[in-house]
Structures are given as structure tokens and as C-alpha cells.
C-alpha positions as CSV (number, residue, x, y, z in Angstrom):
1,X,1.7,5.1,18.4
2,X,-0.8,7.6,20.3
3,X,-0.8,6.8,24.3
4,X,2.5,4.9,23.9
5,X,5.6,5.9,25.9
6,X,8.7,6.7,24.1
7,X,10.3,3.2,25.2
8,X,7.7,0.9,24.4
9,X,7.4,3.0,20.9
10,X,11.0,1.9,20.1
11,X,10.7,-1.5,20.8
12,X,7.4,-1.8,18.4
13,X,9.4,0.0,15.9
14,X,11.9,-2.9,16.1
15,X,9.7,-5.5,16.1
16,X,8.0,-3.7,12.9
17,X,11.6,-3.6,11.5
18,X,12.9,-7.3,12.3
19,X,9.6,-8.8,10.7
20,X,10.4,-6.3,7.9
21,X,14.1,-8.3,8.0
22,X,12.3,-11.8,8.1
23,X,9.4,-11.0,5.2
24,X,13.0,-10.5,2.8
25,X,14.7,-13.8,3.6
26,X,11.0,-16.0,4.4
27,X,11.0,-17.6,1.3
28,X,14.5,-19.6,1.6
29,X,14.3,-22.9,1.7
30,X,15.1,-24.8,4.5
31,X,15.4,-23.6,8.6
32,X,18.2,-21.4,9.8
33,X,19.2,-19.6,13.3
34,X,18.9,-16.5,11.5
35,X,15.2,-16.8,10.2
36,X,14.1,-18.7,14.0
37,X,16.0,-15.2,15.7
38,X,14.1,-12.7,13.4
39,X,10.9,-14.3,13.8
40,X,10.8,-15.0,17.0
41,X,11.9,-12.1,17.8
42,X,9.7,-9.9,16.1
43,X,7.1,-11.2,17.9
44,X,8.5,-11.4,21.2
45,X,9.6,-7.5,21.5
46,X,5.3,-6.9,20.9
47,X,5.1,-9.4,24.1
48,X,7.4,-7.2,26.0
49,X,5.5,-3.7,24.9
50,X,2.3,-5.5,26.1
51,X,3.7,-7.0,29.6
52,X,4.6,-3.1,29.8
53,X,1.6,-1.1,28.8
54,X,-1.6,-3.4,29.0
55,X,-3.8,-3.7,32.3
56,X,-4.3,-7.1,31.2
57,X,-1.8,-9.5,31.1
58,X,-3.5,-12.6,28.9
59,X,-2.7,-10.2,26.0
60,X,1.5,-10.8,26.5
61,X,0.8,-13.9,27.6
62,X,-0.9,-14.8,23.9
63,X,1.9,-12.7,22.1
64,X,4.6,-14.5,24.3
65,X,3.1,-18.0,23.6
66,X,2.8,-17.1,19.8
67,X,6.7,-15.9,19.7
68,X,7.2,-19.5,21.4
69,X,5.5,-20.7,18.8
70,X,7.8,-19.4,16.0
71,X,10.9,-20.3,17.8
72,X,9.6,-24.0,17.4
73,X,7.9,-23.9,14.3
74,X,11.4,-22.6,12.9
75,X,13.3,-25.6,14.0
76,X,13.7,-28.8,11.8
77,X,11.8,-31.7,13.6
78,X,8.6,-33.6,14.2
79,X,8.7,-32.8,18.1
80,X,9.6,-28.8,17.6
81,X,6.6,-28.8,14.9
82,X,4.0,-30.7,17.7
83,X,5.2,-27.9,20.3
84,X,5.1,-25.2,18.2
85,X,1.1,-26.4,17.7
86,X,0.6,-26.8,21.1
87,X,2.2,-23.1,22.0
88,X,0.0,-21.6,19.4
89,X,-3.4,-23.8,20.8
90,X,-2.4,-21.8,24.0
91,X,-1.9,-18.3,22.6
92,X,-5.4,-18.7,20.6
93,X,-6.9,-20.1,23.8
94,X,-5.3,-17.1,25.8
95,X,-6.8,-14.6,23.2
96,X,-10.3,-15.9,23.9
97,X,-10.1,-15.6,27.6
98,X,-8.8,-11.8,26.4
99,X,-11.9,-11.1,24.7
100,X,-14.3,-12.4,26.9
101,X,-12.9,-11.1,29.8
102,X,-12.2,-7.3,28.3
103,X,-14.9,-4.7,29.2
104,X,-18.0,-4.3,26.9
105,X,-17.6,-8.3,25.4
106,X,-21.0,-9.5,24.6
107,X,-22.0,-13.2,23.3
108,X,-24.8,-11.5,21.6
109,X,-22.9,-9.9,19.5
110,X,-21.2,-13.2,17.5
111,X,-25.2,-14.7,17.5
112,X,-25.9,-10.9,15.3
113,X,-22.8,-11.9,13.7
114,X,-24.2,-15.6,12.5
115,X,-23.3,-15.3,9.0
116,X,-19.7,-14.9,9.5
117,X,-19.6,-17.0,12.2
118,X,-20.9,-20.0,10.2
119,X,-18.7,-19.1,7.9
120,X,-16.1,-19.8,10.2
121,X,-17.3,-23.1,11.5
122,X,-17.1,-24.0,7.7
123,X,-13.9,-23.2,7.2
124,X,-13.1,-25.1,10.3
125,X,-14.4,-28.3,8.9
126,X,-12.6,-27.8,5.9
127,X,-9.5,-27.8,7.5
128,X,-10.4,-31.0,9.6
129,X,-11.6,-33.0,6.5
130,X,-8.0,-31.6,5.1
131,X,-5.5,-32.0,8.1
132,X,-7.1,-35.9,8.7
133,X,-6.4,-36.7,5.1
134,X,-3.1,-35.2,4.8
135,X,-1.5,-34.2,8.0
136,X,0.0,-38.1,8.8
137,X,1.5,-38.7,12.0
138,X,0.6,-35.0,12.9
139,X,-3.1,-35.2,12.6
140,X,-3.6,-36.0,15.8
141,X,-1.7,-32.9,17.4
142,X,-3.3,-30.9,14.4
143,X,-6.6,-31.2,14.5
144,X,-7.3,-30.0,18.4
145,X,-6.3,-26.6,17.2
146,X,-9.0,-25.8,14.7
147,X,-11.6,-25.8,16.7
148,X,-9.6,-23.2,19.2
149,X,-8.8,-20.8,16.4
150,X,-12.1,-20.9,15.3
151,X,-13.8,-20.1,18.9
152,X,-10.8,-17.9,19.2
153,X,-12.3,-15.9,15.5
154,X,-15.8,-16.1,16.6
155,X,-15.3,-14.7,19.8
156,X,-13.6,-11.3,18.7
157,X,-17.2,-10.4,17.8
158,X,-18.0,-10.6,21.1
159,X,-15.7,-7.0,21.5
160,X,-17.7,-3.5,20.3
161,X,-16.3,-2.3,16.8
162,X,-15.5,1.1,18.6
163,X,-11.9,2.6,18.8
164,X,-9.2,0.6,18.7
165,X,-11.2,-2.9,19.2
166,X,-12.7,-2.4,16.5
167,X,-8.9,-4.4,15.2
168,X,-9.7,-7.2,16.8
169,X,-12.1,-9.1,14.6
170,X,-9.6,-7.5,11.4
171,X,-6.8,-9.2,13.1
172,X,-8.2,-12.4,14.1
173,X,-9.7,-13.4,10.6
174,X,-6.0,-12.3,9.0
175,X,-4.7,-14.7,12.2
176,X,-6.8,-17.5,10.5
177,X,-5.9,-16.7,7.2
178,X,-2.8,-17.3,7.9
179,X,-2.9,-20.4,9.8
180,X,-5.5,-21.6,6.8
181,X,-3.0,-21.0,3.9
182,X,0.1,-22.3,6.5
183,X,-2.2,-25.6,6.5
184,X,-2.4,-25.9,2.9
185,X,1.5,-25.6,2.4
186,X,2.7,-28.0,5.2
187,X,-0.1,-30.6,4.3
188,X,-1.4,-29.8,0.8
189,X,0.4,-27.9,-1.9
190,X,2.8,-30.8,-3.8
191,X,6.9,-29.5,-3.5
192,X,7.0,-28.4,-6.7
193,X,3.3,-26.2,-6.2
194,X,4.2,-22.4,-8.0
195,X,1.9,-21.2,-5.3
196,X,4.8,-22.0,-2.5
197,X,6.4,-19.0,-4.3
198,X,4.1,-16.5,-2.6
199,X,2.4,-18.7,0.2
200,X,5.4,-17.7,3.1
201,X,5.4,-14.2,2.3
202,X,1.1,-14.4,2.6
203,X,1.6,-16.9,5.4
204,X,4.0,-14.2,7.4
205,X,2.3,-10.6,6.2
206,X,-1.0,-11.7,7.7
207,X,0.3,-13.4,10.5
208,X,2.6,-10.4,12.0
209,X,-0.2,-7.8,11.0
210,X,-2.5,-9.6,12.9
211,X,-0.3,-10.3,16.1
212,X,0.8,-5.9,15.8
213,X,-3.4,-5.4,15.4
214,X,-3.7,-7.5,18.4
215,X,-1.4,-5.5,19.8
216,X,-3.1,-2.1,19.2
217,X,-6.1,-2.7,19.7
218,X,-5.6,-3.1,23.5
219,X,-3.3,-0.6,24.2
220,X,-3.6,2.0,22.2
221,X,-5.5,5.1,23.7
């Protein structure tokens, strides 16, 4: 990775290599200590190359929060599934504050943007007409967070498309992708669905690429 130090290169290699390790065993049923260490971990070592190599440090902060995130998410248990919601709120709400706060962010740029922002806010809705219908007992800790990930999406306009930012707004519409088709898998699709053959591999791919985009996009010269 160009501008990265030898050190922090190794560690993103790992990272690359235990999401790798998680992508092949994502699919089994059920929660395990060896798919909540992989994919927390994956995420976690990109925290650590980001507390060491950014000049701002909301961007480990939202990767840290996010690897928090998995750890609970992977855990059996209405309680680790409410935190794991609330640690992801916080890493979307930390990526915002990132954007606006980074050099060259301009609100003008998302009212240019309109059309995709609208599209957005749609999609938002959607997933608040489909969390309140189907997300039970969890609505209420569910439907806080669409509105974050979708000011979270809209403001990576805000960033020039020049360099490396311009991976920001790639990486936060795959971040909502994947949180959209997580959605529809823990609240829509029926058990027996054939599309929850293929929706944890789409749900992790996007999610991991987006978090290592992240990543890139602020620290690489």
C-alpha cells in the first residue's frame, strides 16, 4: 500500500487474510468463537493501522466501534444483537463527523448530488416501513440507525472525488448495501429463503471492502 510503513502494511495484509479465513466458513449455521475471533478481528487489525497512520483519530475510532460491533453481532442473544446496533450507530455517526470534519468537505456537494441522495432517503424509508413490520422486539433499537447510515451515505459526498477520497462515497453505499441486505435476512427472508445461500457471503464481501476502502481512502498517500 503506497505511503504505508512496512508494519502497518503487514497488519492490513492480515486483516485482508483473516476476512479471507471468515468469507470461507460465513455461511455455517449457527455462532461460534471461531467465526466472532475472525471477524472481529479482521476488522480490528484495520483499527490498529489507522490509530497508527491517520492524523485523524475518528477514523480508528469508527473502525474500532465497527470491530465491536462484530464481536457482538457474532454472539447468540437479544442483548449482544441491541449492542452490536448501538456500536455500529456509533461507528456510522463517527464516520460522519470524519467526513465533515476532513479538509475540502463541502455540503454543496451532496445538494449537486440530489439524485443519489434522494435515493438514499428512499431507501431509508424502505427499511423503516420493513424493520417496523418485521423487526419485533428489536424495532425499537433498529430503527434509530437508518437514519444515521443514511446521513452517514449522504455525507461522503460532501468529500472531493480526488485521490484516494474519491473511495469514500464507493465504500459508504457498499457499507449500506450491506447493512440493507443484512436487514432483509435477520428480519425478512423466511428460514428456508434459497437466497440465505449467498446473502452472508454478499452481506460480509461488501461490508469488509467497504470498512478496507474506508481505510484507504484516508491514509493512503
Amino acid at each position: 500500500m503506497q505511503g504505508w510503513p512496512t508494519d502497518a502494511t503487514l497488519f492490513g495484509l492480515a486483516a485482508a487474510f483473516l476476512a479471507l479465513c471468515y468469507l470461507a466458513i460465513c455461511g455455517r449455521d449457527g455462532a461460534s468463537w471461531l467465526k466472532t475471533v475472525l471477524k472481529t478481528a479482521s476488522v480490528a487489525l484495520l483499527a490498529l493501522v489507522a490509530f497508527q497512520l491517520s492524523n485523524m483519530m475518528l477514523l480508528a475510532v469508527a473502525l474500532l466501534a465497527c470491530a465491536m460491533g462484530d464481536f457482538f453481532l457474532s454472539r447468540p442473544g437479544t442483548e449482544n444483537m441491541v449492542s452490536g446496533i448501538g456500536a455500529f450507530g456509533f461507528g456510522h455517526l463517527s464516520y460522519a463527523a470524519l467526513f465533515m470534519l476532513s479538509p475540502g468537505a463541502d455540503l454543496q456537494r451532496v445538494a449537486d448530488g440530489w439524485p443519489l441522495a434522494a435515493a438514499l432517503v428512499l431507501l431509508g424509508l424502505v427499511m423503516l416501513y420493513l424493520l417496523f413490520q418485521k423487526a419485533g422486539p428489536l424495532r425499537w433499537a433498529a430503527l434509530p440507525y437508518v437514519p444515521v447510515i443514511v446521513t452517514m451515505g449522504c455525507l461522503a459526498m460532501a468529500l472531493p472525488p480526488v485521490g484516494a477520497l474519491a473511495l469514500v462515497l464507493p465504500a459508504a453505499l457498499l457499507f449500506i448495501l450491506s447493512d440493507f441486505i443484512l436487514a432483509q435476512e435477520m428480519f425478512v427472508l423466511s428460514q428456508a429463503h434459497k437466497l440465505r445461500r449467498v446473502t452472508p457471503y454478499l452481506v460480509w464481501s461488501s461490508y469488509w471492502l467497504a470498512q478496507a476502502l474506508f481505510l484507504l481512502a484516508f491514509t493512503v498517500a
